[in-house]
N, C-alpha and C positions, 0 to 999 in steps of 0.2 A: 929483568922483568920478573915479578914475583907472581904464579901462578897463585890466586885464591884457593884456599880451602876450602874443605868443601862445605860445612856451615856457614865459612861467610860470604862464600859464592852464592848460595843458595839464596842467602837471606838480601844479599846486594844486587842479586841479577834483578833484572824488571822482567823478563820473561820467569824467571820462579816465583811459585805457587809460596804461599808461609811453610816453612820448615816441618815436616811430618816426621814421626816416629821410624826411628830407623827397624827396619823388620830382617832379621838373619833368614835366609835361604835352610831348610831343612827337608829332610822326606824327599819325596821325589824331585824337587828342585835340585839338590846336591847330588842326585845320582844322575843324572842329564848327563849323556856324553854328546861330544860334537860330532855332528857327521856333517862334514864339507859338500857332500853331495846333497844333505835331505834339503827339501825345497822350502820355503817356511812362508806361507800367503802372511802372519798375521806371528809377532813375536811374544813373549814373555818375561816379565822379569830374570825367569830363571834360563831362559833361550840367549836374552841380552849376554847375562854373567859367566858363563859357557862358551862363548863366543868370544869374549874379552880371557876370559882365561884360559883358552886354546890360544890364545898371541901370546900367553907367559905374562901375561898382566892378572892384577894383584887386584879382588873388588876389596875396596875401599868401607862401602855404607851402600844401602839398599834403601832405597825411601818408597815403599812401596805405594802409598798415598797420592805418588809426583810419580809414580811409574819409573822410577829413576835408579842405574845404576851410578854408583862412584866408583871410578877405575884408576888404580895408577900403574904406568906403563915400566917399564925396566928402567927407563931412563930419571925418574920422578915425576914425569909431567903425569898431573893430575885431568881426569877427561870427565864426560857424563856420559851416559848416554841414557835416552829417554824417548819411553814410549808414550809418541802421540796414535790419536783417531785410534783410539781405545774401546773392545765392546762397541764398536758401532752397526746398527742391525743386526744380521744375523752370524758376523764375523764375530767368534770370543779373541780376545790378545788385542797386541797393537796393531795396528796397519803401515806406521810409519816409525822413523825413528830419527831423532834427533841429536848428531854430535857435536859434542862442544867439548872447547877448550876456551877456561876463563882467568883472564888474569885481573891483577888489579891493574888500573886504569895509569901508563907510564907515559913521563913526562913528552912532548911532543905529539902527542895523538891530535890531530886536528879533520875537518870535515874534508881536506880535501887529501888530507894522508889516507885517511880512511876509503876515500874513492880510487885513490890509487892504488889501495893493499886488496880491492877488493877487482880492480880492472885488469892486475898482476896476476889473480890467484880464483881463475872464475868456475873452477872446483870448488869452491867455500864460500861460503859469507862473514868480512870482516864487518866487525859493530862495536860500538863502544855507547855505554851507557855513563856519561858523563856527572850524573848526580850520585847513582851509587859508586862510579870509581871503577868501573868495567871495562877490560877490554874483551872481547872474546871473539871466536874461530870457530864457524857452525857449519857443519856439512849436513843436510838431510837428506835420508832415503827411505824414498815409495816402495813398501812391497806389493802393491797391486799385483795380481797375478802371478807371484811366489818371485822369492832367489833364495839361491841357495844360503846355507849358513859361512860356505867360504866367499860367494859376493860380500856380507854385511863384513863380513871379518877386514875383507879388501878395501872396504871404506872406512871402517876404523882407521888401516895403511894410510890409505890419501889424506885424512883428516891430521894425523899425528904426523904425517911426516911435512906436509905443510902448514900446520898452524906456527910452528916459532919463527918461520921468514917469513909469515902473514902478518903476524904481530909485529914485528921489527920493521915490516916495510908500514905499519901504521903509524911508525913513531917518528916515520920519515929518517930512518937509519937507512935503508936502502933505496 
């Protein structure tokens, strides 16, 4: 299964926004350390990419427009991660965040594999977008009322380490 890049992920998913200007992280973005303990009600691009690279993962692209980090892990698998309920009221940052792992779209993926990689795996949500060629593996989480920066970091964990037997069991391999 060939994970999407991140331009043609982006531009093939149906949950993405059209393709924004990538923006580099500088200034106090790049000085952020992670602290596993602090609590975090509401995140940031530069909180996201901190957090992704306290796992020893590698940000990819910043899309700042799409609230989006691109991350790829040690292993190559290429992830997102994206801030939704964005600014809303009197909250600045994200509130939520949305993980994914997107592939392109491999042979056997059917409506009722996809029921089964999703009744197997009910940590995640398996989907597949059949017109653009999507497979993907979406874990989201609520920060209503804070977690810490090692919570997000621990579902980054659950997302990567189940998306390639999510995928596999949507192609009806497993």
């Amino acid at each position: 299964m060939q994970i999407l890049g991140m331009k043609t992920a982006l531009a093939a998913c149906a949950l993405a926004l059209p393709l924004a200007v990538s923006v580099p992280l500088t200034g106090a973005a790049q000085a952020q350390n992670y602290a596993p303990a602090l609590v975090k009600k509401s995140v940031t691009l530069a909180d996201l990419s901190v957090i992704a690279q306290s796992l020893g993962h590698t940000i990819v692209e910043t899309v700042a427009e799409e609230q989006t980090v691109i991350v790829r892990d040690s292993d190559g698998l290429v992830y997102y991660l994206i801030g939704t309920a964005c600014d809303v009221g009197k909250v600045s940052g994200c509130q939520g965040i949305l993980m994914q792992v997107r592939y392109e779209l491999p042979p056997g993926v059917t409506l009722e594999n996809l029921a089964a990689a999703n009744i197997g795996n009910a940590a995640v949500s398996v989907w597949a977008d059949f017109e653009a060629k999507t497979l993907g593996v979406t874990r989201y989480q609520v920060l209503d009322d804070g977690v810490t920066m090692a919570n997000v970091a621990a579902n980054i964990g659950v997302l990567l380490s189940i998306a390639p037997g999510a995928a596999s069991m949507a192609t009806g391999e497993n």
